[in-house]
PDB file with one MODEL, atoms N, CA, C and O in Angstrom:
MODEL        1
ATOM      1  N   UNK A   1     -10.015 -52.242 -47.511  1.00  0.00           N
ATOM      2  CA  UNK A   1      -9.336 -52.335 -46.248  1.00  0.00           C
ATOM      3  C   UNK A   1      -8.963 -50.961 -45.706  1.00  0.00           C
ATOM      4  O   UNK A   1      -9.182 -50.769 -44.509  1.00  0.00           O
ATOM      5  N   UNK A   2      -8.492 -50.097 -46.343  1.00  0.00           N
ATOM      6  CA  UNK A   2      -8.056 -48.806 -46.573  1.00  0.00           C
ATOM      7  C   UNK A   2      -9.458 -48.080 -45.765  1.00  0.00           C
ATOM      8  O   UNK A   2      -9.555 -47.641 -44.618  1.00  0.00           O
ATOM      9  N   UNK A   3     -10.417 -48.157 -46.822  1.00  0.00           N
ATOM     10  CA  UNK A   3     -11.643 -47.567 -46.160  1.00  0.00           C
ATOM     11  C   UNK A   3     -12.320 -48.008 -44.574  1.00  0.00           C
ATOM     12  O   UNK A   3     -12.670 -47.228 -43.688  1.00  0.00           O
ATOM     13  N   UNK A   4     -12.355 -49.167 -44.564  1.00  0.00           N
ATOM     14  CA  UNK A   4     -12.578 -49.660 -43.052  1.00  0.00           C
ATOM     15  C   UNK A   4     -11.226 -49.146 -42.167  1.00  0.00           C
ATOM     16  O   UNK A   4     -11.514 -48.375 -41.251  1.00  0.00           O
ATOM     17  N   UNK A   5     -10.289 -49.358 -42.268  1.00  0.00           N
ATOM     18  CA  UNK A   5      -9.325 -48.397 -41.643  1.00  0.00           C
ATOM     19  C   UNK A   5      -9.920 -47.075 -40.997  1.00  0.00           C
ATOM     20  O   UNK A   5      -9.947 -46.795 -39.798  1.00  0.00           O
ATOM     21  N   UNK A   6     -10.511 -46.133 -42.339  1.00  0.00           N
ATOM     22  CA  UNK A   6     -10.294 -44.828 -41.894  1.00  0.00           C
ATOM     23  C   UNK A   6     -11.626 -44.581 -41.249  1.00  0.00           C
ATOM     24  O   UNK A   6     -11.820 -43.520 -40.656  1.00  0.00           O
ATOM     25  N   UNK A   7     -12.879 -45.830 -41.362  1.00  0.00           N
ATOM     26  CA  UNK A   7     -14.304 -45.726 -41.034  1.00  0.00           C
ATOM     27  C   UNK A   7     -13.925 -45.990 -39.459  1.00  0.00           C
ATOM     28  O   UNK A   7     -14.435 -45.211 -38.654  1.00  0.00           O
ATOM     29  N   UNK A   8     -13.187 -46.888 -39.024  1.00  0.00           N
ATOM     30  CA  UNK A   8     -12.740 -47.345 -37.771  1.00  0.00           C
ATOM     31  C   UNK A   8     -11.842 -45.865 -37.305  1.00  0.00           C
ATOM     32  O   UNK A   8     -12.087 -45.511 -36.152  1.00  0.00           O
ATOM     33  N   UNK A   9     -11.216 -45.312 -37.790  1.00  0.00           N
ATOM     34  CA  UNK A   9     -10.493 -44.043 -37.203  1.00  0.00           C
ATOM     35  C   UNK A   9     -11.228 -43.048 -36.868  1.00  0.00           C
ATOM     36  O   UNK A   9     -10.983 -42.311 -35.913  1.00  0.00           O
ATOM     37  N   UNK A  10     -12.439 -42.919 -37.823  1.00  0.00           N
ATOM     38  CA  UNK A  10     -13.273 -41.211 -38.067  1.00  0.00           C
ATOM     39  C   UNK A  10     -14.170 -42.248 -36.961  1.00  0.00           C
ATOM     40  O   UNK A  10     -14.354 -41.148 -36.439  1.00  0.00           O
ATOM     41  N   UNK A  11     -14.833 -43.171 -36.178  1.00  0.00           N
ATOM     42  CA  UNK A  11     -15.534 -43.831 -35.240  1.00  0.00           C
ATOM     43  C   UNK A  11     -14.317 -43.793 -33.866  1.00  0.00           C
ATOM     44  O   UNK A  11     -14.613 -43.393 -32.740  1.00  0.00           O
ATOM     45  N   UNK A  12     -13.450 -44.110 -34.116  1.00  0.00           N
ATOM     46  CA  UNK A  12     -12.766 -43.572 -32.369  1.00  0.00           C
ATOM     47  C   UNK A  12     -12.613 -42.008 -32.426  1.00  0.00           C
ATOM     48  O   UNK A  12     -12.824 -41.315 -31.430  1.00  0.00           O
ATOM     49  N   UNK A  13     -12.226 -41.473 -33.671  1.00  0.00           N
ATOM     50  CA  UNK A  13     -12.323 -39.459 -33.647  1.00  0.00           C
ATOM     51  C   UNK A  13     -13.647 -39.458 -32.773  1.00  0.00           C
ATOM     52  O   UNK A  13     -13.658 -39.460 -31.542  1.00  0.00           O
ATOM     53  N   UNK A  14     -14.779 -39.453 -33.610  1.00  0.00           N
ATOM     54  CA  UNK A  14     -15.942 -39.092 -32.767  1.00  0.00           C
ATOM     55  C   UNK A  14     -16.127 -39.530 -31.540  1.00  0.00           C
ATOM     56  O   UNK A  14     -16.533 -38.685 -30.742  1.00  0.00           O
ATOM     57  N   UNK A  15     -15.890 -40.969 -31.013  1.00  0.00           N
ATOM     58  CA  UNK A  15     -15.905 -40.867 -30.077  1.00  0.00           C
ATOM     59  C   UNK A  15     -15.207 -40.528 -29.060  1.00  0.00           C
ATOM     60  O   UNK A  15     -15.755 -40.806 -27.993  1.00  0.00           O
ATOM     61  N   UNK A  16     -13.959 -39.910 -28.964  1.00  0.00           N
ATOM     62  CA  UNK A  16     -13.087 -39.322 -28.514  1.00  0.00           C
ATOM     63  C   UNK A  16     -13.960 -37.921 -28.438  1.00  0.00           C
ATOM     64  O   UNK A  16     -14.123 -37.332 -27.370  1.00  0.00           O
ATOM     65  N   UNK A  17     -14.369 -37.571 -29.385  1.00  0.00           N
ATOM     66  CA  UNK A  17     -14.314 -35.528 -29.650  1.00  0.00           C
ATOM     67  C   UNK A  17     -16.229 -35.796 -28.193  1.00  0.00           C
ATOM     68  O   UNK A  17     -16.475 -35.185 -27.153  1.00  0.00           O
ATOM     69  N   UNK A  18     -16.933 -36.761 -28.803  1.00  0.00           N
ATOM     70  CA  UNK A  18     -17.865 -37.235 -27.489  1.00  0.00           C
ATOM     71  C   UNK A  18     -17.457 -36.917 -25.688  1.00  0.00           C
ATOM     72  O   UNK A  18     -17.860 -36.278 -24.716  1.00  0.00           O
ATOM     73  N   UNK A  19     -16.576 -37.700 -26.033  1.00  0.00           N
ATOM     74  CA  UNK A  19     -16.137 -38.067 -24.216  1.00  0.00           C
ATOM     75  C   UNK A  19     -15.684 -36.606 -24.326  1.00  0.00           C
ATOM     76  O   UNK A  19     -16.371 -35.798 -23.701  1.00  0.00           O
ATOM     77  N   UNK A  20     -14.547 -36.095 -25.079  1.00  0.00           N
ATOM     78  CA  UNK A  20     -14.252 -35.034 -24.531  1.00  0.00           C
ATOM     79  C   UNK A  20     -15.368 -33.705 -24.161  1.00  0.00           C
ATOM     80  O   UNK A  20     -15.330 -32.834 -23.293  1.00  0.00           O
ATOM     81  N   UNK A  21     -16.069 -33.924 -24.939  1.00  0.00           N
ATOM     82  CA  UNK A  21     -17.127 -33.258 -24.746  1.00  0.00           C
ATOM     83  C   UNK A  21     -17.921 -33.456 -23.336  1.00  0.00           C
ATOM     84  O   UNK A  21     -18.243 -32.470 -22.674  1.00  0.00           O
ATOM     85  N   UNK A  22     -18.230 -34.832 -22.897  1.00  0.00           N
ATOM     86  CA  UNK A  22     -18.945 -34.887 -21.911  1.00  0.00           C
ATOM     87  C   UNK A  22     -18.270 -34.404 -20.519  1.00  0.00           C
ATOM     88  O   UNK A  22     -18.741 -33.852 -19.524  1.00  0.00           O
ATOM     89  N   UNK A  23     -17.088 -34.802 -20.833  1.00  0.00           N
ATOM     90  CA  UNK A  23     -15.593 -34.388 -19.974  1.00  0.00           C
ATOM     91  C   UNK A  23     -16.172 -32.963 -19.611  1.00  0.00           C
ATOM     92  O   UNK A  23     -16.647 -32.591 -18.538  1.00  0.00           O
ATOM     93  N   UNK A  24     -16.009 -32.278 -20.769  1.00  0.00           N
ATOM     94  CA  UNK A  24     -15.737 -30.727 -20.480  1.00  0.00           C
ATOM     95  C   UNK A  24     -17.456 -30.556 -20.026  1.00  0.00           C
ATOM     96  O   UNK A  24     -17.243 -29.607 -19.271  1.00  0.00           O
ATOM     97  N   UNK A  25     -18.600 -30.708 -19.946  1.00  0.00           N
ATOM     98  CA  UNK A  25     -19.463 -30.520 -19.573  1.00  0.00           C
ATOM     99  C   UNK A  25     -19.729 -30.646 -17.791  1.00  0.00           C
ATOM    100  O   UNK A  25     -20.195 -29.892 -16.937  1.00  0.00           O
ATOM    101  N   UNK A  26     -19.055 -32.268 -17.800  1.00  0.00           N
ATOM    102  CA  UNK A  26     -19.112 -32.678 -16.504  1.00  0.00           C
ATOM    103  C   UNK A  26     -18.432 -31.492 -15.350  1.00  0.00           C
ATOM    104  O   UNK A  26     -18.847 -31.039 -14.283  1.00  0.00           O
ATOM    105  N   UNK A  27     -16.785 -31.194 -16.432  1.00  0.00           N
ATOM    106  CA  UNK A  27     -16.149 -30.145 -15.240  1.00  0.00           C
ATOM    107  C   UNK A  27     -16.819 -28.583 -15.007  1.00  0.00           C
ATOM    108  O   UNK A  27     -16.806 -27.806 -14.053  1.00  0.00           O
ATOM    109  N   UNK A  28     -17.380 -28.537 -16.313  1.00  0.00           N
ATOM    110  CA  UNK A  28     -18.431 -27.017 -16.018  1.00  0.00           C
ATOM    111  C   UNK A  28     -19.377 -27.159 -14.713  1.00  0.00           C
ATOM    112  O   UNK A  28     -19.503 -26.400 -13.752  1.00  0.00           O
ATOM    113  N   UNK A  29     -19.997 -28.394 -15.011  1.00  0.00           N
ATOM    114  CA  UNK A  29     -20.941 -28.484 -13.508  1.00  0.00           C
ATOM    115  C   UNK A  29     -20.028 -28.698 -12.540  1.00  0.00           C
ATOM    116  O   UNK A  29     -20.291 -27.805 -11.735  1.00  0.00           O
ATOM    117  N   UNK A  30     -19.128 -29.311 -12.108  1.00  0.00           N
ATOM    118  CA  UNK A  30     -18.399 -29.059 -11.309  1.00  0.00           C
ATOM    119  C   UNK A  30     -17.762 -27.811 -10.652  1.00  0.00           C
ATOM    120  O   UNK A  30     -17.457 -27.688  -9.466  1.00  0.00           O
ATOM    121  N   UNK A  31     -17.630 -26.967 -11.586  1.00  0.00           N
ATOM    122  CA  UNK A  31     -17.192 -25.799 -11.381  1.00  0.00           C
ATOM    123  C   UNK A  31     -18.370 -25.010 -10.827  1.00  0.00           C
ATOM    124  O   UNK A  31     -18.291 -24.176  -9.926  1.00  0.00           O
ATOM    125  N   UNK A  32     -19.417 -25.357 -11.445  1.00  0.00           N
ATOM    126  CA  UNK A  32     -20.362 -24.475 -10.877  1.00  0.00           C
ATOM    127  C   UNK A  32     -21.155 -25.058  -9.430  1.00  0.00           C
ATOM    128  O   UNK A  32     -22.052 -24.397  -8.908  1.00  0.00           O
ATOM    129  N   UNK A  33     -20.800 -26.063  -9.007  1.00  0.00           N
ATOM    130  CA  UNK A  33     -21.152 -26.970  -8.018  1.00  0.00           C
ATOM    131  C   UNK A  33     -20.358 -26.587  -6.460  1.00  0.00           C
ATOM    132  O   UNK A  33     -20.713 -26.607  -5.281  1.00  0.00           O
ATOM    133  N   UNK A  34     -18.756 -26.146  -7.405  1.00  0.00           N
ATOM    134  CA  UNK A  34     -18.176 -25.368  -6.296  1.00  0.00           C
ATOM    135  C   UNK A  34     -18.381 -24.437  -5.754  1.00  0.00           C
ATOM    136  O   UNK A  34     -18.538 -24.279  -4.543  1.00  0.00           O
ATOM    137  N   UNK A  35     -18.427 -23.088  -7.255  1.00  0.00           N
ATOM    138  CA  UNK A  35     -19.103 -21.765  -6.689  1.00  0.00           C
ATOM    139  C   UNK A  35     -20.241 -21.948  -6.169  1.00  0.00           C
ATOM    140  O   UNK A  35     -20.357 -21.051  -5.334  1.00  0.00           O
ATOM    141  N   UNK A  36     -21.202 -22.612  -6.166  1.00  0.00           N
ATOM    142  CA  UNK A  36     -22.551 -22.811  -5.498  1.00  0.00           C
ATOM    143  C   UNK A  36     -21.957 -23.099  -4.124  1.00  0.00           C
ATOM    144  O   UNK A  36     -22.214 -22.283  -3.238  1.00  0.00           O
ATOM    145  N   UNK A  37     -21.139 -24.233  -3.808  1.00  0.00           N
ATOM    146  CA  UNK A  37     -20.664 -24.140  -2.288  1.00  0.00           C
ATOM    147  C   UNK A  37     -19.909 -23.195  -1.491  1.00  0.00           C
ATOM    148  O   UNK A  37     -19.759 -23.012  -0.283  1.00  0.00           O
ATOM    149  N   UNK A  38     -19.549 -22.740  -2.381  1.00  0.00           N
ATOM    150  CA  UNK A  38     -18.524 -21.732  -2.134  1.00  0.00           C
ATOM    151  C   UNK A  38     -19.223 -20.272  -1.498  1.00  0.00           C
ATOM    152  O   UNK A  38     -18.787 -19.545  -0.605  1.00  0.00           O
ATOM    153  N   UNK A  39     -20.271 -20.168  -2.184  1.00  0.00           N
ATOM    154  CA  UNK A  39     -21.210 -19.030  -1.938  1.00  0.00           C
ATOM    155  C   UNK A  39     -21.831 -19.400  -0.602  1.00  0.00           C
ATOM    156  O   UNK A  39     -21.719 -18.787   0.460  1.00  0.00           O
ATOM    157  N   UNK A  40     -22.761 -20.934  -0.946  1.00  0.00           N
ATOM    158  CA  UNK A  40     -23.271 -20.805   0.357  1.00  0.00           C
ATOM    159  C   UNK A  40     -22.324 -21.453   1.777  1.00  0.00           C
ATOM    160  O   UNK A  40     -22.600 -21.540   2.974  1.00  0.00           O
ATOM    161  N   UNK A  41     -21.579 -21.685   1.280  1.00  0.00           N
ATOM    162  CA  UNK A  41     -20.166 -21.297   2.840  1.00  0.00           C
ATOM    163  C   UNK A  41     -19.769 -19.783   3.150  1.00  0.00           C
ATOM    164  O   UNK A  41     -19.450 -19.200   4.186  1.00  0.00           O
ATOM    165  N   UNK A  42     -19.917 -19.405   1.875  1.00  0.00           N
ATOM    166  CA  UNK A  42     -19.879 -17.660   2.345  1.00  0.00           C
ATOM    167  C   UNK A  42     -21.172 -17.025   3.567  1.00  0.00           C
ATOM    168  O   UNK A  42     -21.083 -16.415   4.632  1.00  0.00           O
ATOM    169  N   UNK A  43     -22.538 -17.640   2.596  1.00  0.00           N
ATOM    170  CA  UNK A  43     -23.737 -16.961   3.522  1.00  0.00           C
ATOM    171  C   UNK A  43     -23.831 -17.317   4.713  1.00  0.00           C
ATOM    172  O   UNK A  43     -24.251 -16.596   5.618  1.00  0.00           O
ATOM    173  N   UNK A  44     -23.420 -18.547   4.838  1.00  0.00           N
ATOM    174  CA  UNK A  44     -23.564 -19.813   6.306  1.00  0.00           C
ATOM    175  C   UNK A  44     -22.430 -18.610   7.632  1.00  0.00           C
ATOM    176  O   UNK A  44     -22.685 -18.332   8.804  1.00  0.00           O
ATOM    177  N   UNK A  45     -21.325 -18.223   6.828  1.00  0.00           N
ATOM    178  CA  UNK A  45     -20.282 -17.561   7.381  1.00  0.00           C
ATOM    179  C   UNK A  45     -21.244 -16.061   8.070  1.00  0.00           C
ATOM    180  O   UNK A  45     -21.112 -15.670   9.229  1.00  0.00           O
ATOM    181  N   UNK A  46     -22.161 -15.428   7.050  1.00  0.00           N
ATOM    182  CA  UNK A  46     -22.435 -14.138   7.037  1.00  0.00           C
ATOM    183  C   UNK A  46     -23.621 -14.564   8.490  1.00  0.00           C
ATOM    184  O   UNK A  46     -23.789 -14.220   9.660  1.00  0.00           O
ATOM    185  N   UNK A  47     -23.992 -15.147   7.871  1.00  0.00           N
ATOM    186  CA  UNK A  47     -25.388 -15.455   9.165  1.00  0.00           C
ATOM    187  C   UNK A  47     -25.008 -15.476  10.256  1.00  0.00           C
ATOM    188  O   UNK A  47     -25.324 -14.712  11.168  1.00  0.00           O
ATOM    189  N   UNK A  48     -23.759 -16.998  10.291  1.00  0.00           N
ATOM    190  CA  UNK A  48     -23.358 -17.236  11.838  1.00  0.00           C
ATOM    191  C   UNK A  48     -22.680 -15.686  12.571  1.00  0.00           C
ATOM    192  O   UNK A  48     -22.957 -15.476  13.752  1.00  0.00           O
ATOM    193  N   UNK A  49     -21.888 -14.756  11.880  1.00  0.00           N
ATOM    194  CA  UNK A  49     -21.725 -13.520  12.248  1.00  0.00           C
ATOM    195  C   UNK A  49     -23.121 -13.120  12.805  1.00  0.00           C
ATOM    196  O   UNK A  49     -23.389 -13.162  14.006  1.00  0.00           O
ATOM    197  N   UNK A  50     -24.056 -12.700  11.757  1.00  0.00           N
ATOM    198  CA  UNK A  50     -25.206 -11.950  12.263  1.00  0.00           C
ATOM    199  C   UNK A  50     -25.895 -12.408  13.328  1.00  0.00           C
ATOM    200  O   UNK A  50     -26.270 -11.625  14.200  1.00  0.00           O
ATOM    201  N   UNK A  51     -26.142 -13.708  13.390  1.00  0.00           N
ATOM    202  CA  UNK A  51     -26.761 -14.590  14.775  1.00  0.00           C
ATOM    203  C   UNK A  51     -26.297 -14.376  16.040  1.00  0.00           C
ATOM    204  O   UNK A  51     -26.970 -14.195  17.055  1.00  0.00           O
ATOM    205  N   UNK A  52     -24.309 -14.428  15.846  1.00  0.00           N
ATOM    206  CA  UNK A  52     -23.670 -13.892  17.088  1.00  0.00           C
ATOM    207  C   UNK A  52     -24.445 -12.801  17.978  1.00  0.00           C
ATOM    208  O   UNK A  52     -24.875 -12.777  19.131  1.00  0.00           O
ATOM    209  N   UNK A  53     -24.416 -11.879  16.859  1.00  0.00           N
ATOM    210  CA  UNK A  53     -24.487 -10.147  16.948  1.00  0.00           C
ATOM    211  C   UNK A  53     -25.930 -10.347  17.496  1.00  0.00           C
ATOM    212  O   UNK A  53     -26.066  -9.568  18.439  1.00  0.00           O
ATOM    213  N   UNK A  54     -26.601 -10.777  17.376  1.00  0.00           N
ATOM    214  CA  UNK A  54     -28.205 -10.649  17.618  1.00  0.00           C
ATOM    215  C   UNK A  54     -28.619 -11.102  18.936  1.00  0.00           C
ATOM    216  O   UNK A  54     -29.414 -10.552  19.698  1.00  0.00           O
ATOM    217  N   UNK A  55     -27.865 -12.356  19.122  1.00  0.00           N
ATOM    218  CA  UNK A  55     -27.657 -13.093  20.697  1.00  0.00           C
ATOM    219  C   UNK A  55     -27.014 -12.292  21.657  1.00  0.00           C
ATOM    220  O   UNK A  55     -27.391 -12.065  22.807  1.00  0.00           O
ATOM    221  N   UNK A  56     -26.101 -11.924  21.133  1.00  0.00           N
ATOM    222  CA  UNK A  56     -25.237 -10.768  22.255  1.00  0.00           C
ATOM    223  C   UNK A  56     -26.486  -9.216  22.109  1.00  0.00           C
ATOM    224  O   UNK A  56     -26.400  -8.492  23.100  1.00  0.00           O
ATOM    225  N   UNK A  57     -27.079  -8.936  21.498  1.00  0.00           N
ATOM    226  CA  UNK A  57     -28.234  -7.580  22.007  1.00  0.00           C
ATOM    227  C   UNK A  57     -29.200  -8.237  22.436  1.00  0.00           C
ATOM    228  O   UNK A  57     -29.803  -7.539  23.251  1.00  0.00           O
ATOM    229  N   UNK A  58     -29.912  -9.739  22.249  1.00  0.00           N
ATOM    230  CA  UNK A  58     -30.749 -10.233  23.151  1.00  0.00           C
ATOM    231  C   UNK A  58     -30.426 -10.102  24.613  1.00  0.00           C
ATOM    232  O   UNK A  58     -30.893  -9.323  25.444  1.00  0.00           O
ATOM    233  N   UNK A  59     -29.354 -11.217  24.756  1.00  0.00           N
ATOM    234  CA  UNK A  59     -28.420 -11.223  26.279  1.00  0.00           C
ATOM    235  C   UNK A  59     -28.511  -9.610  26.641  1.00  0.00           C
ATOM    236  O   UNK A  59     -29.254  -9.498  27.616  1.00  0.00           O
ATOM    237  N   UNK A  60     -28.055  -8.415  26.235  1.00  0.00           N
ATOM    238  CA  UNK A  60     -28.155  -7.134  26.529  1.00  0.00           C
ATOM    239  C   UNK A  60     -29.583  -6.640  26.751  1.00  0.00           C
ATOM    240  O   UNK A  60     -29.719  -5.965  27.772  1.00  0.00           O
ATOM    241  N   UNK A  61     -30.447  -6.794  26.163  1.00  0.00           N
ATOM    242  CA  UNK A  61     -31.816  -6.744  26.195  1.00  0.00           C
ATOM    243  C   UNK A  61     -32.467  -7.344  27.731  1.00  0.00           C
ATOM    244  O   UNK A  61     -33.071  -6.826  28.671  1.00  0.00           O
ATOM    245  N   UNK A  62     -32.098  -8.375  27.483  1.00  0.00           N
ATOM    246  CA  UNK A  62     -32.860  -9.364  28.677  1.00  0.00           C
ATOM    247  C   UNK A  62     -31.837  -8.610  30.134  1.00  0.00           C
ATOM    248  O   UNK A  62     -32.459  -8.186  31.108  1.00  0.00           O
ATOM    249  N   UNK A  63     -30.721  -8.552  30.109  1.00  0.00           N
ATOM    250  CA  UNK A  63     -30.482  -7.442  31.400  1.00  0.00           C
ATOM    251  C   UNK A  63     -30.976  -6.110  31.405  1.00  0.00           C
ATOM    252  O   UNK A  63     -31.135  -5.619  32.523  1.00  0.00           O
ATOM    253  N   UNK A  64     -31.271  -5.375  30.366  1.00  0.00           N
ATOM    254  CA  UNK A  64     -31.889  -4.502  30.479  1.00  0.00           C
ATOM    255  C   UNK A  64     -33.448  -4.613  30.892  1.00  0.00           C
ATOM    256  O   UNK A  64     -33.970  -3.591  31.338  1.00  0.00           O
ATOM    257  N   UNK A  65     -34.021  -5.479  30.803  1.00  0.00           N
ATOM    258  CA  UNK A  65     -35.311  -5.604  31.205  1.00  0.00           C
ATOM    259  C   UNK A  65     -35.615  -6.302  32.258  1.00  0.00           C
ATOM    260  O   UNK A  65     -36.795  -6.519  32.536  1.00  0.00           O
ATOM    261  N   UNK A  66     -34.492  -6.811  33.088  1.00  0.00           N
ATOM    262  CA  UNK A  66     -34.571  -7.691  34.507  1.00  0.00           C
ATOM    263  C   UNK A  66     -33.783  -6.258  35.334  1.00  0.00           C
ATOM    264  O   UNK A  66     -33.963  -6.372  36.547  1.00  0.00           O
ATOM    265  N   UNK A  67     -33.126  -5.210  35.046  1.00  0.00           N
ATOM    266  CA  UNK A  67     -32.810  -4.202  35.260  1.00  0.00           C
ATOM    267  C   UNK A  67     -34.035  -2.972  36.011  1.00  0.00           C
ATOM    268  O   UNK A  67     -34.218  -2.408  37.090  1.00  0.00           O
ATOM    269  N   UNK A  68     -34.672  -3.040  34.604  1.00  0.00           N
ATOM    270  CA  UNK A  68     -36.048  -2.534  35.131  1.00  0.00           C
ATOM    271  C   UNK A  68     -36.916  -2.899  35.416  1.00  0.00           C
ATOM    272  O   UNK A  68     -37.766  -2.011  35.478  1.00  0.00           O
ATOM    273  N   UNK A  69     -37.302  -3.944  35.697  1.00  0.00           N
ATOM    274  CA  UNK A  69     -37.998  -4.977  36.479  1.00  0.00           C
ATOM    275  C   UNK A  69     -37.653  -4.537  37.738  1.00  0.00           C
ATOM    276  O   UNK A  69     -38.385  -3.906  38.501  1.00  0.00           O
ATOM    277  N   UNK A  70     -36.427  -4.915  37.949  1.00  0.00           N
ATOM    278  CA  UNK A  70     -35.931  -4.489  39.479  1.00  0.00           C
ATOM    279  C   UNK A  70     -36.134  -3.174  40.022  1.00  0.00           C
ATOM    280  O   UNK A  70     -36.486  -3.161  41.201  1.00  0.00           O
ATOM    281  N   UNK A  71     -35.978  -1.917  39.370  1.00  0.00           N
ATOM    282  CA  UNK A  71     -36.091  -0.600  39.341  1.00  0.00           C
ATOM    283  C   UNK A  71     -37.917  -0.480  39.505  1.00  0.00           C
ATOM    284  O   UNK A  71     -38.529   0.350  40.178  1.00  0.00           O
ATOM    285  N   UNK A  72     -38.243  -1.112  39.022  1.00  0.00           N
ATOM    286  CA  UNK A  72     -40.071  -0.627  39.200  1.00  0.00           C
ATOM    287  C   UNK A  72     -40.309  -1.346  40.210  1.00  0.00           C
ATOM    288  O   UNK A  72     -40.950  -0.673  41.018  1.00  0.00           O
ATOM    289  N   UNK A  73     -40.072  -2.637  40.676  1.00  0.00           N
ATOM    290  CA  UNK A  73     -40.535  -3.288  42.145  1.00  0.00           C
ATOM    291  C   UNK A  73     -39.960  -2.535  43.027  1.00  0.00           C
ATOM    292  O   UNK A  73     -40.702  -2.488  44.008  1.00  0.00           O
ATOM    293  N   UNK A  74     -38.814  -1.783  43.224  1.00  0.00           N
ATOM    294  CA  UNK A  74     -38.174  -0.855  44.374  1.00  0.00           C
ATOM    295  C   UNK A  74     -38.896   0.719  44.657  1.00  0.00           C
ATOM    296  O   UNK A  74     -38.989   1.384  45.689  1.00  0.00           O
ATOM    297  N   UNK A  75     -39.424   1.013  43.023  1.00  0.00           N
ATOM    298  CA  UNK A  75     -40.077   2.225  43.075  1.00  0.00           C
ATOM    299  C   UNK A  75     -41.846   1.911  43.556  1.00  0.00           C
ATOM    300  O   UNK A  75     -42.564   2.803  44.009  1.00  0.00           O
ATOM    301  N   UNK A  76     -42.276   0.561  43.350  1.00  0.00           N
ATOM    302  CA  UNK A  76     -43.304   0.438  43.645  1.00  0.00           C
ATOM    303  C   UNK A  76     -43.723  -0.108  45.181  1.00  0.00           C
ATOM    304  O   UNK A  76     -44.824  -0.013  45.723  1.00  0.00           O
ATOM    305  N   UNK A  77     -42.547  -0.684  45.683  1.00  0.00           N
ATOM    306  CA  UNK A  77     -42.102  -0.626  47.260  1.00  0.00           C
ATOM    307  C   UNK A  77     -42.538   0.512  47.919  1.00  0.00           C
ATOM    308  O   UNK A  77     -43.380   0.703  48.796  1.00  0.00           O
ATOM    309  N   UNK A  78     -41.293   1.684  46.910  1.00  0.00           N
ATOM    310  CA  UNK A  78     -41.433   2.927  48.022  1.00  0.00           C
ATOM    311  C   UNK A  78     -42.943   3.608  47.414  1.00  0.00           C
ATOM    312  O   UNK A  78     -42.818   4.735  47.892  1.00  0.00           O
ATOM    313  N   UNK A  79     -43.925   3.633  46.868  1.00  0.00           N
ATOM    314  CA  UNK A  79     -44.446   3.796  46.629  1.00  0.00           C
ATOM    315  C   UNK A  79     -45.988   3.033  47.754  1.00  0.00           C
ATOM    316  O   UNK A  79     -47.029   3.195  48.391  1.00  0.00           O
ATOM    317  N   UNK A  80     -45.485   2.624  47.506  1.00  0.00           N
ATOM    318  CA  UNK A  80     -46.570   1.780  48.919  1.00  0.00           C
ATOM    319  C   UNK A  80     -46.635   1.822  49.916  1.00  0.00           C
ATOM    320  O   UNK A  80     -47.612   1.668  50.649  1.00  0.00           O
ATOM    321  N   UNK A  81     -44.993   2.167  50.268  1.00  0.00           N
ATOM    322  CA  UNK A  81     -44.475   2.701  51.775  1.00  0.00           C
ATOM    323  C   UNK A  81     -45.141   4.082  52.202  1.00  0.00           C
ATOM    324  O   UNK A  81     -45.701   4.368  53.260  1.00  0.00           O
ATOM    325  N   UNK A  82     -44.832   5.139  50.643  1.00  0.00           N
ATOM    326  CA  UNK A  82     -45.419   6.722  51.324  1.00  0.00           C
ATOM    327  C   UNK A  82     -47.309   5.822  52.028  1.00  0.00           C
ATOM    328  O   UNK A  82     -47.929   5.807  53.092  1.00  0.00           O
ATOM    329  N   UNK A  83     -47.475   5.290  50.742  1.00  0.00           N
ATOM    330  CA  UNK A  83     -49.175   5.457  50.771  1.00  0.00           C
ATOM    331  C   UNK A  83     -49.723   4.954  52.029  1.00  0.00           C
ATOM    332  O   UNK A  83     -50.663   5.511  52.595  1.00  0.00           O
ATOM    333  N   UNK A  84     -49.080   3.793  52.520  1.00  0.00           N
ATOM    334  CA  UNK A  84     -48.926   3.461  53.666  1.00  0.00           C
ATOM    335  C   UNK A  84     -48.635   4.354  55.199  1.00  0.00           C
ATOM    336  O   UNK A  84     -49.438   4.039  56.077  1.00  0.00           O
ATOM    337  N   UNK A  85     -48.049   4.950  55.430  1.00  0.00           N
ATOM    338  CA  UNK A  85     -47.188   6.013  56.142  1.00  0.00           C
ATOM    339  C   UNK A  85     -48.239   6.877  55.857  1.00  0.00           C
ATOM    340  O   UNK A  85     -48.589   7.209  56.990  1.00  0.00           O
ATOM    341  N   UNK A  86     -48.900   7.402  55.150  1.00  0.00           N
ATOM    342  CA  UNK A  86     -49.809   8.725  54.890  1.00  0.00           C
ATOM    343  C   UNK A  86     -51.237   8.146  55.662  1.00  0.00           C
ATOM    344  O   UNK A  86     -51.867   8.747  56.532  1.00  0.00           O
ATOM    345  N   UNK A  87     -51.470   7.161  55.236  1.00  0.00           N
ATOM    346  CA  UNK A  87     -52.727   6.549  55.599  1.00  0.00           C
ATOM    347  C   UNK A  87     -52.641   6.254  56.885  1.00  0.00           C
ATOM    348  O   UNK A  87     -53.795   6.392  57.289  1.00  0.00           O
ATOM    349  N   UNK A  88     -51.977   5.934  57.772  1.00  0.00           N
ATOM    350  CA  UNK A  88     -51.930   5.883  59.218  1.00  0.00           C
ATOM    351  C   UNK A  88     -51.686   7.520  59.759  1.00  0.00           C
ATOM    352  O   UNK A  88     -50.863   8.225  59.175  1.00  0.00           O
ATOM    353  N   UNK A  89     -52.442   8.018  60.869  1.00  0.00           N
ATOM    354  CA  UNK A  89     -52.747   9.554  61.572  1.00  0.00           C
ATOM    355  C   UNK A  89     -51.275   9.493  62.698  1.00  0.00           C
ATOM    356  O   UNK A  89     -51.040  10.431  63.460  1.00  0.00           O
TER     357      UNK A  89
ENDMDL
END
């Protein structure tokens, strides 16, 4: 009786020292499930910065080039005007 006792005790030990085990496995992936989110909420953060930054020198870009757009049709105006004006006596 004695012995089934302690066969029944050293069978909930192990399975106790088990679970705890799976326990502590489960929270490792967890932990590392966080830092994994954690990181990529960091990069998601770094990008949406850099994307800003890139849209705002596009937007700068695209006035700069409707800028000179405008600047070469005015120079190519007066440019047509001399050639014009010369070509008539």
């Amino acid at each position: 009786m004695l012995n089934a006792a302690l066969e029944r005790l050293e069978a909930a030990v192990s399975g106790l020292e088990r679970a705890a085990a799976r326990r502590l496995e489960l929270e490792q992936r967890r932990g590392d499930l966080e830092t994994e989110l954690s990181l990529m909420q960091d990069d998601r953060a770094r990008l949406a910065v850099e994307l800003d930054g890139a849209l705002a020198r596009l937007e700068r870009l695209e006035a700069a080039a409707d800028d000179v757009s405008r600047r070469v049709e005015r120079a190519m105006g007066a440019v047509r005007t001399v050639m014009g004006a010369e070509s008539q006596p």
